[in-house]
N, C-alpha and C positions, 0 to 999 in steps of 0.2 A: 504494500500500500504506500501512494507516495503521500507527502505532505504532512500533515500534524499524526503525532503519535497516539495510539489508538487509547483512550481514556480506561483506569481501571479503577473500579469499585471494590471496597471492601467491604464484606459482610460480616454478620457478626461470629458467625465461623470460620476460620481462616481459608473460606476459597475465595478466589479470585475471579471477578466478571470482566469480561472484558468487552467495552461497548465501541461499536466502530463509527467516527463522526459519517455525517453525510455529506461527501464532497462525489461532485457530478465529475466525469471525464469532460476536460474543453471543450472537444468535438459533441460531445453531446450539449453541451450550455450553445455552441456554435450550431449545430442543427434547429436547436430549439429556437434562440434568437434568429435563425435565417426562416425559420417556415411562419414566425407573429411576424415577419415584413414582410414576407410573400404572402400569405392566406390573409393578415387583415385587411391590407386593403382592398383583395379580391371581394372578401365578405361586402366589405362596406357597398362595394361597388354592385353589387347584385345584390345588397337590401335594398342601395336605392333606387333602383333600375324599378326592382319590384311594385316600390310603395308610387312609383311617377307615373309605372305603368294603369297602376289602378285608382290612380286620381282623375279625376274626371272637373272641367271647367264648369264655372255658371252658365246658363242657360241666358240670353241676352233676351229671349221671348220672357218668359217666367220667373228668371232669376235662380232658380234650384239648380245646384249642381248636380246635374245628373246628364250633363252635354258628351255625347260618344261621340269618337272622330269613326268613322264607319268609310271612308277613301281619303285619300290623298294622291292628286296626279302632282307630276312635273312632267315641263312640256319645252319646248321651243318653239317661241311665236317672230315673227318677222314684226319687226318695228323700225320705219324709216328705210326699209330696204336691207337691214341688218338681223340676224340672229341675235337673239334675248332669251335668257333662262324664265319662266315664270310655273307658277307653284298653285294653286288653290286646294282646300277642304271640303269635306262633307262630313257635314255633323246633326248627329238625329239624338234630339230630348228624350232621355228616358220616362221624362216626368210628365212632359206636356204633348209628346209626339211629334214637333216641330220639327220641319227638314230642313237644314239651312246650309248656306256656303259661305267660304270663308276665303276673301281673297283680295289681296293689295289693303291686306287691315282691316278689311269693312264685312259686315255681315251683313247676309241679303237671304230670301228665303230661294231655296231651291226650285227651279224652273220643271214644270211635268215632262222636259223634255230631260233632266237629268236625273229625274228619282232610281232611274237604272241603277244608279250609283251606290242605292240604298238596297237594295235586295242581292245577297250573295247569288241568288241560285244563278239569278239571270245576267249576273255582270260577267263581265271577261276581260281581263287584263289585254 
């Protein structure tokens, strides 16, 4: 054993105990300190992956957070004769039913011509 010498106890009958400190091998204090810097911050990061996934916005019709994002496109539109990135939402009230869309900041109610948007069976990527 290296380091401190192992402690001995005496009893009240002349044997001898002998108790062994608790000292960890390096490499294992080094494992141990390498896997709390690698795994916590993994944790951290898929707690809160989880807790953002399952938060949901206020509802801009009703108020109640219960707004689901149900699509999201990105797109390339011509503006001024050049290529531009642009992005819009689809988002349906769990609370009110409300179908809405969400784009250049502003929310507008979903046109009958994009409710596709809203029904898994019938959309298609």
């Amino acid at each position: 054993m290296r380091g401190k010498e192992p402690r001995r106890l005496s009893c009240e009958s002349s044997t001898l105990i002998t108790i062994a400190s608790p000292m960890l091998d390096p490499w294992l204090k080094l494992t141990l300190l390498a896997s709390l810097v690698i795994f916590l911050p993994v944790l951290s990061y898929l707690a809160l992956g989880a807790y953002l996934s399952s938060r949901r916005e206020n509802c801009p019709v009703c108020g109640e957070s219960r707004l689901k994002k149900v699509d999201w496109i990105r797109a390339t539109v011509l503006v001024d004769g050049k290529r531009a990135p642009d992005s819009w939402a689809f988002y349906e009230c769990e609370s009110c039913a409300a179908r809405l869309k969400f784009h250049h900041g502003n929310w507008s109610e979903a046109s009958e011509s994009e409710f596709r948007y809203f029904d898994r069976r019938t959309h298609r990527s």
